[in-house]
Backbone bond lengths (Angstrom), bond angles and torsions (degrees), N, CA, C in turn:
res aa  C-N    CA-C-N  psi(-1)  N-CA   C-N-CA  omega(-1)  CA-C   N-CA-C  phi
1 X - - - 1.449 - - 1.519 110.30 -
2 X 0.908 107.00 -39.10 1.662 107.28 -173.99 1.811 123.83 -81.45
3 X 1.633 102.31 -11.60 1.124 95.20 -177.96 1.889 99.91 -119.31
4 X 1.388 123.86 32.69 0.972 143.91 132.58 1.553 134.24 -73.63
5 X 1.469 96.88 -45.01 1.833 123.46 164.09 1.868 103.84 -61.83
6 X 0.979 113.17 -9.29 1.722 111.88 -153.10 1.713 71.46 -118.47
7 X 1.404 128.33 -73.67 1.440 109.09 -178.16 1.310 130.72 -42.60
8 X 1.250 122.61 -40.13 1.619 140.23 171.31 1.286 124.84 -63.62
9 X 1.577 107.12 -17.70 1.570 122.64 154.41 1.075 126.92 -151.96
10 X 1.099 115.21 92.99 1.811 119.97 -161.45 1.379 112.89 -99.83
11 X 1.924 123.88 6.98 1.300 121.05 136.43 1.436 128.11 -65.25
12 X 1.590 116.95 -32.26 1.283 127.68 -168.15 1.638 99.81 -49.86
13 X 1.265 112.68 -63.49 1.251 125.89 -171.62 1.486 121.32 -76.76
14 X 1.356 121.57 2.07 1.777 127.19 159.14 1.125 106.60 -105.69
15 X 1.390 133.20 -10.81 1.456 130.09 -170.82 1.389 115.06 107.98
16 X 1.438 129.72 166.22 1.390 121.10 152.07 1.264 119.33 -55.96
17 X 1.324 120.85 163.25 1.487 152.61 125.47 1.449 126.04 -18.71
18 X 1.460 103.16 -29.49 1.408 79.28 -153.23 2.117 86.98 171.40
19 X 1.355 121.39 171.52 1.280 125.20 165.24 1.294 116.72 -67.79
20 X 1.222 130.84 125.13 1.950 119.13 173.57 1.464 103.65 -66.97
21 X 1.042 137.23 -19.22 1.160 130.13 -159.07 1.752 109.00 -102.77
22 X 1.718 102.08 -38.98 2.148 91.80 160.77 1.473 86.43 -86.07
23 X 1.342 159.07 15.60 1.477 110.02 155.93 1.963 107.76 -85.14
24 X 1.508 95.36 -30.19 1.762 79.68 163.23 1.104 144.66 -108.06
25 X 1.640 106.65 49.89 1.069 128.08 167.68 1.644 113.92 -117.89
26 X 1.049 126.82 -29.53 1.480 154.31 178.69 1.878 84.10 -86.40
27 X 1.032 120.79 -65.02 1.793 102.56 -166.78 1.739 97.28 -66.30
28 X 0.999 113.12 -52.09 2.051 113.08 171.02 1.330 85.44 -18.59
29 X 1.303 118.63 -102.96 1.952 143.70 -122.43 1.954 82.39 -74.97
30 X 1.006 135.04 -33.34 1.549 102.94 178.98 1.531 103.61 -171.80
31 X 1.031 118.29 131.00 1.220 143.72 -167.57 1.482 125.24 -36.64
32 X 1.281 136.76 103.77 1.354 133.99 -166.18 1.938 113.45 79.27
33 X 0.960 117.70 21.62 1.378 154.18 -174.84 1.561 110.08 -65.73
34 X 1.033 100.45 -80.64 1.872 122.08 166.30 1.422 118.06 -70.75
35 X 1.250 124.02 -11.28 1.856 127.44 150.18 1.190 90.87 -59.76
36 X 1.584 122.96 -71.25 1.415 124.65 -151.84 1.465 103.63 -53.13
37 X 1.071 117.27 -68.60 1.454 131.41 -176.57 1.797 96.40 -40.12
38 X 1.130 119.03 -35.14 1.667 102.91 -173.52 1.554 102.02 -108.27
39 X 0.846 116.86 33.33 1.749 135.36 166.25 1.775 87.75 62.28
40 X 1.023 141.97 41.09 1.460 120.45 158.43 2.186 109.74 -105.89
41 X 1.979 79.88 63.83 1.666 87.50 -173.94 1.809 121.89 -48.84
42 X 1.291 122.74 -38.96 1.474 120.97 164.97 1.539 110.45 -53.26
43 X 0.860 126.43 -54.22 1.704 126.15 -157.84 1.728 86.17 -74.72
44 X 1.454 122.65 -38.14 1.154 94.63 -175.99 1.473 128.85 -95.91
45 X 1.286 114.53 18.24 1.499 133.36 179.40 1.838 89.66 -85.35
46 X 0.922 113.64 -61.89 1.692 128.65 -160.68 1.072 84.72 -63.87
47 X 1.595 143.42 -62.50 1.248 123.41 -165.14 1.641 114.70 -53.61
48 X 1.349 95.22 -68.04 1.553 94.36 169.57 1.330 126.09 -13.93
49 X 1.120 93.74 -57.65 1.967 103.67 178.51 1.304 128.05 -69.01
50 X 1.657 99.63 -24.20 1.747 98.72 163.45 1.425 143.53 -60.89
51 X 1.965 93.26 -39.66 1.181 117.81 -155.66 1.547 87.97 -101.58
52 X 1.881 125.87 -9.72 1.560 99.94 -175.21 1.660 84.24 -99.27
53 X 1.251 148.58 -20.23 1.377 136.58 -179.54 1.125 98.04 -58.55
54 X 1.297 142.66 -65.91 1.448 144.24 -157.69 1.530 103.64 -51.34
55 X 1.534 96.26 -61.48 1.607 91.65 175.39 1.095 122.07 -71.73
56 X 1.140 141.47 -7.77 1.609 128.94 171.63 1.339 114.84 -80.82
57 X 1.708 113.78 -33.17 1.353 115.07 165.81 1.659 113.44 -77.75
58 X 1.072 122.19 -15.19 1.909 105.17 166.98 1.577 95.23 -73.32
59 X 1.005 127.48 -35.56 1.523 114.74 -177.42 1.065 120.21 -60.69
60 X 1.650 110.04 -44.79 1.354 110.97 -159.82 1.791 106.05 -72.28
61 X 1.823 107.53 -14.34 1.836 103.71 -151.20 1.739 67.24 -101.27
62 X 1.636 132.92 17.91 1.715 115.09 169.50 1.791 108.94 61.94
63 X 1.860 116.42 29.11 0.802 109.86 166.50 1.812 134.10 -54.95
64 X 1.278 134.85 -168.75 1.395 138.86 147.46 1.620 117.06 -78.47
65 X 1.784 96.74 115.10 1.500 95.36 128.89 1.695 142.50 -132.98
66 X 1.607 92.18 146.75 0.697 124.56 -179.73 1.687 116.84 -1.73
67 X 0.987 152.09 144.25 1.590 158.76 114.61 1.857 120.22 -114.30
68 X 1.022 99.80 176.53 2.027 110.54 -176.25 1.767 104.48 -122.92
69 X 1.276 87.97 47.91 2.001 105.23 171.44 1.031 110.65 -83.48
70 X 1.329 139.04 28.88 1.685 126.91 179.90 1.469 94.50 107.39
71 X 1.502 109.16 -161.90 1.435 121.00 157.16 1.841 84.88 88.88
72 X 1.729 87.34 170.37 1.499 88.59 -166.24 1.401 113.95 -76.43
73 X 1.900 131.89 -168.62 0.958 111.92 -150.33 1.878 122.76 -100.42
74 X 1.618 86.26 18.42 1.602 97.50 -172.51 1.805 89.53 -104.32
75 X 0.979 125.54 -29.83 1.356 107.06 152.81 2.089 131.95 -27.93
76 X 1.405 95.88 -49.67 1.361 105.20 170.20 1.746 119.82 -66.01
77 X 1.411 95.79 -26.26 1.653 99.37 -172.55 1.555 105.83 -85.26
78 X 1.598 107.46 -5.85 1.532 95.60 -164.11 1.794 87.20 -117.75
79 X 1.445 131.77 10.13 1.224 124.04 151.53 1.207 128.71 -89.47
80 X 1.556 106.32 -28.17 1.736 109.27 176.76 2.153 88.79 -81.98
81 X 0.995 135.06 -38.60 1.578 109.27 177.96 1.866 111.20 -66.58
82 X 1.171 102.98 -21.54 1.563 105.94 -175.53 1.704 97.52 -76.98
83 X 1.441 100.30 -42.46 1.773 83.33 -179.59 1.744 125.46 -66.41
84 X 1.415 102.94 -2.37 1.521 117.01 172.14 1.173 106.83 -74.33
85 X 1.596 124.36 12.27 1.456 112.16 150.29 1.477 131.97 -86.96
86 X 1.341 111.61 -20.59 1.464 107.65 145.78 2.019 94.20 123.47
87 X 1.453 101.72 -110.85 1.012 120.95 -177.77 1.655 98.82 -91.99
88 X 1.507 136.71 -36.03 1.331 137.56 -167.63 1.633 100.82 -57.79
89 X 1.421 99.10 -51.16 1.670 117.36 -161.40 2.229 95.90 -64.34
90 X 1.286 114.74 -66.45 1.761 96.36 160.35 0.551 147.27 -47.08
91 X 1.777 132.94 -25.96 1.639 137.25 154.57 1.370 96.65 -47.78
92 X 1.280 119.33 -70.54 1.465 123.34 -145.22 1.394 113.17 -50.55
93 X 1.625 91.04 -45.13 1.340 113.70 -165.89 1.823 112.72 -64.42
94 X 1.335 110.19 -79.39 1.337 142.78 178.54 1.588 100.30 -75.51
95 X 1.391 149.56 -50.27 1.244 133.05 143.71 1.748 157.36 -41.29
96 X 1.222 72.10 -49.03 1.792 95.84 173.04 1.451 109.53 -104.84
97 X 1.176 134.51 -20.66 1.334 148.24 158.07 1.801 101.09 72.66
98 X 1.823 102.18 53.28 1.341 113.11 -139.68 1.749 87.35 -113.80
99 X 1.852 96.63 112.40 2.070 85.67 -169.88 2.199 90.91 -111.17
100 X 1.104 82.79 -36.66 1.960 82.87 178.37 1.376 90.18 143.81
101 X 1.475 104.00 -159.30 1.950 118.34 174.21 1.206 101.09 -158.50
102 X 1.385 116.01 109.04 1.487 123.78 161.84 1.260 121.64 -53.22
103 X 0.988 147.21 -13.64 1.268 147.47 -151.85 1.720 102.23 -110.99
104 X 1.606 111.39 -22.81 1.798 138.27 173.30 1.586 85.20 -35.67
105 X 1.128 104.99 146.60 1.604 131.17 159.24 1.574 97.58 -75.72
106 X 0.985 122.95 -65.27 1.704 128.90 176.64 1.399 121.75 -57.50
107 X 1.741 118.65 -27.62 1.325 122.14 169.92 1.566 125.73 1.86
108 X 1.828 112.49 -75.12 1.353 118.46 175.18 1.279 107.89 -46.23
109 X 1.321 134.20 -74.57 1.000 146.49 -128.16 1.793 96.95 -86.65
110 X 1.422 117.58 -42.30 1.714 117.72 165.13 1.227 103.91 -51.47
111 X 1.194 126.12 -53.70 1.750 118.36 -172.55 1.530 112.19 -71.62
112 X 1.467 117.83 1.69 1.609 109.20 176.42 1.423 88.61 -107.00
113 X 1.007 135.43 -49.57 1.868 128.63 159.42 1.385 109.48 -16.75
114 X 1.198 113.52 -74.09 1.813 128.53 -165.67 1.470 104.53 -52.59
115 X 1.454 115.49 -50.45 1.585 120.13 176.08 1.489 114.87 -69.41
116 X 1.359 121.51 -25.40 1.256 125.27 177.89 1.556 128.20 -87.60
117 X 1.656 101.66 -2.89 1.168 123.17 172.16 1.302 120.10 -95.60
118 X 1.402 123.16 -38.33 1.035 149.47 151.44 1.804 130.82 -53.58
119 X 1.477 105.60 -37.03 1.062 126.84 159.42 2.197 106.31 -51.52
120 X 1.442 85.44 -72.77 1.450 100.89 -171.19 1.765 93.06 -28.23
121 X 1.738 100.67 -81.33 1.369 110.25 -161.43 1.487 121.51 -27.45
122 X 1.699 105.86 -30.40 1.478 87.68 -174.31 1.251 105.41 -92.06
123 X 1.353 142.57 1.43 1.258 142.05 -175.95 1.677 101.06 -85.85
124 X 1.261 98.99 -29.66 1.934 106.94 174.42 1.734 103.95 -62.12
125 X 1.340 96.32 -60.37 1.573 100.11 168.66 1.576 139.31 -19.24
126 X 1.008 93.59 -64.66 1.485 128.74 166.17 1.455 121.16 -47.46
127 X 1.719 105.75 -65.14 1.069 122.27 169.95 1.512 117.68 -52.08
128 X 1.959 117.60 -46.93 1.356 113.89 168.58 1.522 126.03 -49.17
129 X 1.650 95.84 -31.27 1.292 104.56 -162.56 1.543 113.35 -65.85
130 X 1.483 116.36 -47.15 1.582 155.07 176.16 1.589 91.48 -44.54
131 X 1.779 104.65 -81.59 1.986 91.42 173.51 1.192 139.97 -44.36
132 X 1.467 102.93 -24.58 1.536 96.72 -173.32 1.827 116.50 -91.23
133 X 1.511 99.18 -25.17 1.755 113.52 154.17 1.236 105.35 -55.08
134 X 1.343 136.49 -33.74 1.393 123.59 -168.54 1.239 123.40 94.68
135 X 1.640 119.81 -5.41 1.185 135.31 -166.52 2.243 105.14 -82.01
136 X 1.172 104.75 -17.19 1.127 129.13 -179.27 1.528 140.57 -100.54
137 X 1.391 162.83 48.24 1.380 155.40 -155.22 1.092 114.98 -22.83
């Protein structure tokens, strides 16, 4: 049993990678971040590229983002996943002072971008988090 457990995770038993705590802080602030930081440099190039296409196209179709201004209560659920963009989601936000345009022909479809970008990131998160515990290959 145990040297099945040792095949099924063969970080567990060399140690981490890396700190769990800068890989989820480094995967937070920008996308594919905490791969890098745990040397899985391909996976984290590609990620990068997933999660900034998505978001450049909710921008570009003038989707929504997200804030916790009132409004009903899935509004709140889709700002704390929007803030799982890290550092992207404060530029935009607090920098670019960047909310979308309803009135966009693309509107819907930018705001399923923005969440789907955002979505990703925290699943990247997670995932950094998982490798660098060791719980992960």
């Amino acid at each position: 049993m145990a040297e099945s457990e040792s095949r099924a995770r063969p970080e567990a038993a060399s140690g981490s990678a890396g700190s769990p705590s800068l890989a989820l802080l480094f995967a937070w602030l920008l996308p594919g971040a905490g791969h890098f930081y745990l040397g899985r440099r391909g996976r984290a190039v590609a990620f990068f590229g997933l999660v900034a296409v998505s978001l450049a196209v909710g921008c570009l179709l003038r989707g929504r983002l997200y804030s916790s201004l009132g409004g009903p209560p899935l509004t709140l659920l889709a700002t704390v996943a929007e803030i799982g963009l890290g550092a992207a989601y404060l530029v935009l936000r607090f920098v670019l002072r960047y909310e979308g345009d309803l009135v966009a022909p693309g509107f819907e479809y930018g705001t399923a971008f923005l969440l789907t970008a955002a979505l990703m990131n925290l699943l990247l998160i997670l995932d950094a988090w998982d490798i660098a515990r060791g719980r992960k290959a």
